[in-house]
C-alpha positions in Angstrom: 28.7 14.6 6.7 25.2 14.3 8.0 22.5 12.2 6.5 19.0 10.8 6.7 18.1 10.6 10.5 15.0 10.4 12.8 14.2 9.3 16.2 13.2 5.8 16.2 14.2 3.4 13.4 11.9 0.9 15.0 8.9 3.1 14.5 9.8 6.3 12.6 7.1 8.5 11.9 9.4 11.6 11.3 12.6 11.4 9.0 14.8 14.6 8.3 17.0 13.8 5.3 19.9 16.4 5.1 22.4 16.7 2.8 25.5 14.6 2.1 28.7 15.4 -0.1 28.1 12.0 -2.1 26.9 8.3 -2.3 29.1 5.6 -3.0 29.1 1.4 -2.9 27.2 -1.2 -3.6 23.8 -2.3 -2.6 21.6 -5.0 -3.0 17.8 -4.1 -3.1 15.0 -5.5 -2.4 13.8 -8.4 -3.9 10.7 -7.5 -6.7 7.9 -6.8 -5.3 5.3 -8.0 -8.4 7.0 -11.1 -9.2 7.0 -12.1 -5.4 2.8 -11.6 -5.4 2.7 -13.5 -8.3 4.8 -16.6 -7.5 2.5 -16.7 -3.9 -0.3 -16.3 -5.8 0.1 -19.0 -8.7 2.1 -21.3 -5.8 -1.2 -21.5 -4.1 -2.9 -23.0 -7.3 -0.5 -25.0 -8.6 -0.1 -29.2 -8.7 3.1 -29.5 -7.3 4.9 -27.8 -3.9 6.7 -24.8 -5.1 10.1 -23.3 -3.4 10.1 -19.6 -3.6 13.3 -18.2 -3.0 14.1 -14.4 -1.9 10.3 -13.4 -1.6 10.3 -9.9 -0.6 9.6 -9.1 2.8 7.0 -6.1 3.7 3.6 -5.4 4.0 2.4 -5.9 0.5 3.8 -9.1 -0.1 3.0 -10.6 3.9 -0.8 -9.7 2.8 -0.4 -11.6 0.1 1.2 -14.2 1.7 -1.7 -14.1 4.5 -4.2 -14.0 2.0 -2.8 -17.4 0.9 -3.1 -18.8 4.1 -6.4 -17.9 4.2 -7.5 -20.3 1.2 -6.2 -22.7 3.1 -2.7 -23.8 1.4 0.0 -24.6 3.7 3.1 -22.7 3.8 6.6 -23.1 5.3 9.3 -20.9 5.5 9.4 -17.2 5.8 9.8 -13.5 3.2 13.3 -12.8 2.8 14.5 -16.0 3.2 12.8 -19.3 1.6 9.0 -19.9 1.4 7.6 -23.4 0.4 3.8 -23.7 -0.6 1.9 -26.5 -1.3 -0.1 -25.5 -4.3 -4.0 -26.8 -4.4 -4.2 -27.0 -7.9 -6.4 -24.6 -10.1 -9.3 -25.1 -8.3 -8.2 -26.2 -4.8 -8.3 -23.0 -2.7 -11.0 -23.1 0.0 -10.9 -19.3 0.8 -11.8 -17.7 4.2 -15.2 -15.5 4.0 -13.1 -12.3 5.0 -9.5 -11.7 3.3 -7.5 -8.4 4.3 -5.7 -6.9 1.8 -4.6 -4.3 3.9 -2.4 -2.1 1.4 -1.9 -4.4 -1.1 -3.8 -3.4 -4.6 -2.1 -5.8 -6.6 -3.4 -8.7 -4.7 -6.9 -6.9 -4.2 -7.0 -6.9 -7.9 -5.3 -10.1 -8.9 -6.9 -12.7 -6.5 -10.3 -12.0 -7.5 -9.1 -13.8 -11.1 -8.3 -16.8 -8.7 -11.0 -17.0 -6.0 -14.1 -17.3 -9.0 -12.1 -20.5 -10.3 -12.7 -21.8 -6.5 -16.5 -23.4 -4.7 -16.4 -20.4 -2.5 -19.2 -18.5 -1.9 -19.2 -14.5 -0.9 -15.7 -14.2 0.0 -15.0 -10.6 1.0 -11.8 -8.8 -0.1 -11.4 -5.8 1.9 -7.7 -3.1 3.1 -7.5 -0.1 4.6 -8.3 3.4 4.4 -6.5 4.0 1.5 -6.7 0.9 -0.7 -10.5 1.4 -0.1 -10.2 4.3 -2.1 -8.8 2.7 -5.1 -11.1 1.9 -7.8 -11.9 -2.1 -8.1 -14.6 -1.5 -11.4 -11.9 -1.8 -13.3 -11.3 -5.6 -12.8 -15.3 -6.5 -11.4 -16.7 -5.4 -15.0 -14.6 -7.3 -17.3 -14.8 -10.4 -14.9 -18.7 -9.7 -14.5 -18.6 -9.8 -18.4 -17.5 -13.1 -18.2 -20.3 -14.5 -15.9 -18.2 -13.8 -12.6 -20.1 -12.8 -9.6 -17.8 -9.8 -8.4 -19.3 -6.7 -6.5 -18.0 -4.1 -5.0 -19.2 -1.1 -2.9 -21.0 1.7 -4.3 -18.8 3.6 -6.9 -17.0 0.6 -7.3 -14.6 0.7 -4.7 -13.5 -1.9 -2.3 -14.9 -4.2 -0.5 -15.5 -7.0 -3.2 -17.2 -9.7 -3.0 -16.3 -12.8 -5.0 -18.2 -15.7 -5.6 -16.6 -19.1 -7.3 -18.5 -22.0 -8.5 -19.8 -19.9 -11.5 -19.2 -21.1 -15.2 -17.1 -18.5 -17.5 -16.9 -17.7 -20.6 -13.9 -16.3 -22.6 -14.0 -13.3 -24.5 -11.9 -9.9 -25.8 -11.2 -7.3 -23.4 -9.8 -3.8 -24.5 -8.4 -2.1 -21.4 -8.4 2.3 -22.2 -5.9 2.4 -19.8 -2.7 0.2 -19.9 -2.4 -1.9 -16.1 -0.9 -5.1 -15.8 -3.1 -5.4 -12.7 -6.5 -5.8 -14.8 -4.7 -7.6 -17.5 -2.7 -10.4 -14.8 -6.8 -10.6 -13.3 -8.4 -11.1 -16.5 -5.9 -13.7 -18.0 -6.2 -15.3 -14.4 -10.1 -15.7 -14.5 -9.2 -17.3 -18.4 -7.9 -19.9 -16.9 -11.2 -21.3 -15.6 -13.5 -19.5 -18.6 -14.6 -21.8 -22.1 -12.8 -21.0 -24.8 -10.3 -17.6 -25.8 -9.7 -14.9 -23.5 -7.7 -11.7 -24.7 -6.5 -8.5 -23.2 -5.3 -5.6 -25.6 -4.0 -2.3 -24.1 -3.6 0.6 -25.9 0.4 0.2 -24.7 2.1 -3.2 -23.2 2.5 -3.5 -19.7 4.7 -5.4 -17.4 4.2 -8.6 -18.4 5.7 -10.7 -15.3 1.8 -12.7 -15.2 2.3 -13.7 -18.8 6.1 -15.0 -18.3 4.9 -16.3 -15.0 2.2 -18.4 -16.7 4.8 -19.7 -19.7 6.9 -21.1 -17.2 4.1 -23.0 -15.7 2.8 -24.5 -18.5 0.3 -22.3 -19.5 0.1 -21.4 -23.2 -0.5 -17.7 -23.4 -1.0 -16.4 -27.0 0.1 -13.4 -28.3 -1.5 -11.5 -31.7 -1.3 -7.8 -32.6 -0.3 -6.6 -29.0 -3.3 -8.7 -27.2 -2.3 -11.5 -25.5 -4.9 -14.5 -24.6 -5.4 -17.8 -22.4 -7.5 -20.5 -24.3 -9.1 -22.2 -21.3 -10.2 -23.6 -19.1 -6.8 -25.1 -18.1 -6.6 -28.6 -16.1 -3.2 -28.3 -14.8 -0.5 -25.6 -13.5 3.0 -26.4 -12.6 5.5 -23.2 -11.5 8.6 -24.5 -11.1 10.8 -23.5 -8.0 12.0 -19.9 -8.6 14.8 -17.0 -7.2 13.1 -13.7 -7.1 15.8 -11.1 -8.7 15.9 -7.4 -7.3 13.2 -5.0 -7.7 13.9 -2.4 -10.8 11.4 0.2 -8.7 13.0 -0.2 -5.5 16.4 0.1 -7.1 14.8 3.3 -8.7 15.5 5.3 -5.8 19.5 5.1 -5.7 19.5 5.0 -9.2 18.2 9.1 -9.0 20.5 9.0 -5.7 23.2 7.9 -7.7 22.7 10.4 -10.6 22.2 13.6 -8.2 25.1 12.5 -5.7 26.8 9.4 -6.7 31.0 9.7 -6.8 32.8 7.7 -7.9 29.4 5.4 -8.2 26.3 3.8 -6.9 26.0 -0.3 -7.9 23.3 -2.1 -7.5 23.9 -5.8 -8.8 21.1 -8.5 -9.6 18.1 -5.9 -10.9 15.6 -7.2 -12.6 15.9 -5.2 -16.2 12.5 -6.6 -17.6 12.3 -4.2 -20.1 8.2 -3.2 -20.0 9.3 -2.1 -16.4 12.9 0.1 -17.0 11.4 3.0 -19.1 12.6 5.2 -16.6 16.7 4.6 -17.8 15.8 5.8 -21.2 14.4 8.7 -19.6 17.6 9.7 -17.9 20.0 8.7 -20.3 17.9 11.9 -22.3 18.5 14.3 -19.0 22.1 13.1 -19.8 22.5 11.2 -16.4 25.6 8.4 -16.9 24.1 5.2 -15.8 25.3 1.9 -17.4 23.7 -1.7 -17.8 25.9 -4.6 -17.5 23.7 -7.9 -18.3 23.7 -10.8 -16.2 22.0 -14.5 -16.4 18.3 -14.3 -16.1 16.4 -15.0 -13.0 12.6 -16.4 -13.2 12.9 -16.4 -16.3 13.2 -12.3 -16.3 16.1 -10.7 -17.7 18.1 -9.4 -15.1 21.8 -7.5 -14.3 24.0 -4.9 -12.7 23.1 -0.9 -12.9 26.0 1.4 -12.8 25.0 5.0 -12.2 27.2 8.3 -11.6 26.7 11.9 -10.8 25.9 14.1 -13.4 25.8 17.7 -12.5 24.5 19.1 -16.0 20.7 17.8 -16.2 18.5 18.5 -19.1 14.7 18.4 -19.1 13.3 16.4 -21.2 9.4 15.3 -22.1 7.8 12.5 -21.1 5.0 10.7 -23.6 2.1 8.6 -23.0 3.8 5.9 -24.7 6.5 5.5 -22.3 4.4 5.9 -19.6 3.0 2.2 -18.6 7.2 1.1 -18.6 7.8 3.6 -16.0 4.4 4.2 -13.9 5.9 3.9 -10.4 8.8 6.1 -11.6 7.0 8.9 -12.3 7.5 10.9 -9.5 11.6 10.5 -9.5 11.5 12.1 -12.6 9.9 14.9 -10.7 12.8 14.9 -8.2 15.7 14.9 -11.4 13.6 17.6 -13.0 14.3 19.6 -10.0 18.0 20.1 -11.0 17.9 19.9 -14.6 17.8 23.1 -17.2 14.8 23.9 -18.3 10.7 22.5 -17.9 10.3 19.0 -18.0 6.7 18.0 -18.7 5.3 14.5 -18.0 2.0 13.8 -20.0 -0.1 10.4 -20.5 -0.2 9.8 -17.1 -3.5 10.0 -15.2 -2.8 6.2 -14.0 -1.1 8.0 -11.5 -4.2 9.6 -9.9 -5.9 6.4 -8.5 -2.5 4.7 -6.7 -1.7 4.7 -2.9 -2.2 8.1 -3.4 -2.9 11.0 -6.3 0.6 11.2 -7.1 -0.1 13.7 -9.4 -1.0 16.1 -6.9 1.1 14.6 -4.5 3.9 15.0 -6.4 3.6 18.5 -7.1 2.8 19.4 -3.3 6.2 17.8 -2.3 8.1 19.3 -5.0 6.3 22.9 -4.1 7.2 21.9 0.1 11.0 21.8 -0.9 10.7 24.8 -2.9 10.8 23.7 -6.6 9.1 25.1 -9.4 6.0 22.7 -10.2 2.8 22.4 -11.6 0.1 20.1 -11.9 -1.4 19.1 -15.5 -4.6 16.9 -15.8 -2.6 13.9 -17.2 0.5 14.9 -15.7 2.9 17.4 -14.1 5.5 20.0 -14.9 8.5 20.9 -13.2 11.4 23.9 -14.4 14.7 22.7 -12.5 17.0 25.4 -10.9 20.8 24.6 -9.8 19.7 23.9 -6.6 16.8 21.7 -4.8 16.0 24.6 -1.3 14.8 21.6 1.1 11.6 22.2 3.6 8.8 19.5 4.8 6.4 17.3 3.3 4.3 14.4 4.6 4.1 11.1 2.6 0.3 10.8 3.0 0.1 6.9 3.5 2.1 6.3 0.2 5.5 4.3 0.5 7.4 5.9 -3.2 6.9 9.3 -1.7 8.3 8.7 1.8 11.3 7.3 -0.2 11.2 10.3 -2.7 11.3 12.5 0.4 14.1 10.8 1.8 16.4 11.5 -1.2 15.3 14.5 -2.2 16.6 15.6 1.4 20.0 14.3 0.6 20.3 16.1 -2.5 19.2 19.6 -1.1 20.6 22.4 0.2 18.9 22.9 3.8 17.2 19.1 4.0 13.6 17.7 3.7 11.8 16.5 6.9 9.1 13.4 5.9 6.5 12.9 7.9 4.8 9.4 8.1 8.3 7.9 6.8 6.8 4.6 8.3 4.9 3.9 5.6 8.1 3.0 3.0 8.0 -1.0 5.0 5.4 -1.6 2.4 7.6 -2.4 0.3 11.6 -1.1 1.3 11.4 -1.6 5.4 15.1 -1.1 5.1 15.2 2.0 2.9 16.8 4.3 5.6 19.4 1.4 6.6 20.5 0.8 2.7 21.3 4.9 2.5 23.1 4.6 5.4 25.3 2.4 3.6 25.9 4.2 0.4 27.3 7.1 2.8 24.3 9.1 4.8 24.3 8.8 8.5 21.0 7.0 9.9 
């Protein structure tokens, strides 16, 4: 049996994925990677000394950590293991001028919410090449509406610039597109604005900010589908915390598990959070056999065991706009089980998916088209007709972690393999992806 491969695992730049027989065992994954930014983040501002345990450890989450550092709040400990940070309180953070983001859009976009509650003046929020191409209006106009000073570069891309020290005012924000990235930023900036502040989407995000904020004290109000801060708040108190597994990380042996897994593929202590595990419905449709066994809750998130099993008899199914925001970062796995199941299956509703790490639209369909399955691009979406078999080829993860991990799998389901190029890029948030396969049955 051969398996997912490459030169260096220090530094891989290349990976070629080729096929194996089946997966089987148990695996923990990674820790989640949105409830780790958040605990750092509302840590940092909190009254007390807060013990993270489990913070994820990759790039995304030691930016955040950084950024942390750089307002000045001491921190002990390390990702992966046990963090301890000594909140500030609300308004304590005494932020660098410069902060690097480096990948990391959900702290580019959630910090902001924090720094204008601080005396800081001009603080620059800045990544790299590709989260400078990620559009930052999207959280600088509602908070500018509030009587934040936030600017960003022309065509309102990063860098921002964020100003504290500046008096808000609540108000009603209706988001056109659902992200729990401009609604954790706005309800953040509530907590230092005059009176109500409310987010409605047009459907519910994760709401890990909202739970987050509960468990600290906060009272966060929920009406109709908005939810709102009444502010400004004097005091914030997260209690110590375990962060469970990552549901989007676990994502990628769940489709491993349904294309190859015999008898099984386990993956205990998942966070189920149920605005982020639309993508189960989904394959329970394509008839894939994956089970849910509960478990006690962890930070206050439901949480559990997924058991998943090969299914050789796919069915396409249609994806709606509705289930879309549940499943966002899933998106292109459906892709990848499309590939094998009867018929077309269309995803729609999902244009989100043109300003992430990538356009994983496009992207999506390029990879697909590398490895030789039928797919086509739609403006809010794609289309993919399955075929018994996925051919194999090349494709290149273009600075975006999901696909390198797409690639990787999709290579272990095929007939002749899938070479990934820029494989490096999964450490932002799995730096052991190609290790974990290794121990469900390929060969690194």
């Amino acid at each position: 049996m051969t398996g997912a491969r490459s030169g260096s695992l220090g530094a891989m730049t290349t990976l070629f994925a080729t096929p194996v027989a089946a997966l089987a065992g148990t695996l923990h994954v990674p820790t989640d990677k949105s409830i780790t930014h958040r605990a750092l983040l509302l840590a940092a501002v909190s009254d007390r000394t807060v013990t993270i345990d489990a913070p994820l450890d990759s790039a995304d989450t030691a930016a955040t950590l950084g950024a942390v550092e750089a307002c000045r709040v001491a921190v002990e400990g390390h990702l992966g293991g046990r963090v301890v940070v000594a909140g500030r309180g609300l308004r304590g953070l005494i932020p660098s001028p410069a902060i690097d983001c480096m990948n990391a859009g959900t702290l580019m976009r959630l910090l902001p919410g924090l720094l204008i509650g601080s005396q800081a003046d001009h603080v620059i929020l800045d990544g790299d090449d590709s989260l400078r191409g990620r559009p930052m209006a999207r959280v600088a106009t509602p908070l500018r509406r509030m009587g934040a000073a936030v600017f960003t570069s022309p065509g309102g891309l990063p860098p921002l610039v964020v100003s504290g020290g500046v008096q808000l005012r609540g108000m009603r924000h209706d988001l056109a597109v659902s992200s729990a990235q401009v609604k954790s930023c706005i309800l953040l900036a509530g907590l230092f604005a005059d009176g109500e502040t409310w987010v409605s989407e047009p459907v519910p995000s994760r709401d890990h900010t909202e739970r987050m904020l509960r468990a600290s004290g906060v009272e966060v109000m929920s009406v109709d589908g908005a939810v709102g801060i009444r502010g400004p708040v004097a005091h914030l108190n997260l209690p110590d915390l375990e962060v469970p597994g990552d549901f989007s990380s676990a994502a990628f042996h769940l489709v491993a598990g349904a294309l190859l897994g015999d008898p099984d593929v386990r993956l205990p202590g998942v966070n189920l959070n149920p605005l982020r595990t639309g993508l189960l419905g989904v394959m329970r449709r394509m008839g894939v056999d994956v089970e849910v066994i509960p478990g006690p809750e962890v930070a206050g998130e439901p949480a559990g065991e997924l058991v998943v099993r090969r299914t050789d008899d796919l069915r396409a199914t249609e994806v709606s706009p509705e289930e879309v925001p549940a499943m966002i970062d899933e998106l292109p796995l459906v892709g990848l089980l499309a590939a094998r199941a009867r018929g077309t299956t269309r995803v729609r509703g999902a244009a989100e998916l043109r300003v992430k790490e990538s356009d994983r639209i496009t992207a999506v369909v390029r990879a697909l088209r590398g490895m030789g399955v039928a797919a086509e691009e739609l403006p809010d979406g794609f289309a993919v007709t399955g075929a018994p078999t996925i051919p194999g080829g090349s494709m290149d993860a273009g600075h975006d972690h999901r696909f390198a991990m797409l690639g990787a799998v999709a290579g272990l389901a095929s007939r002749d393999g899938v070479r990934v190029a820029g494989f490096e890029v999964a450490a932002v948030s799995y730096p052991r992806f190609a290790f974990d396969l290794a121990a469900l049955g390929a060969v690194v």
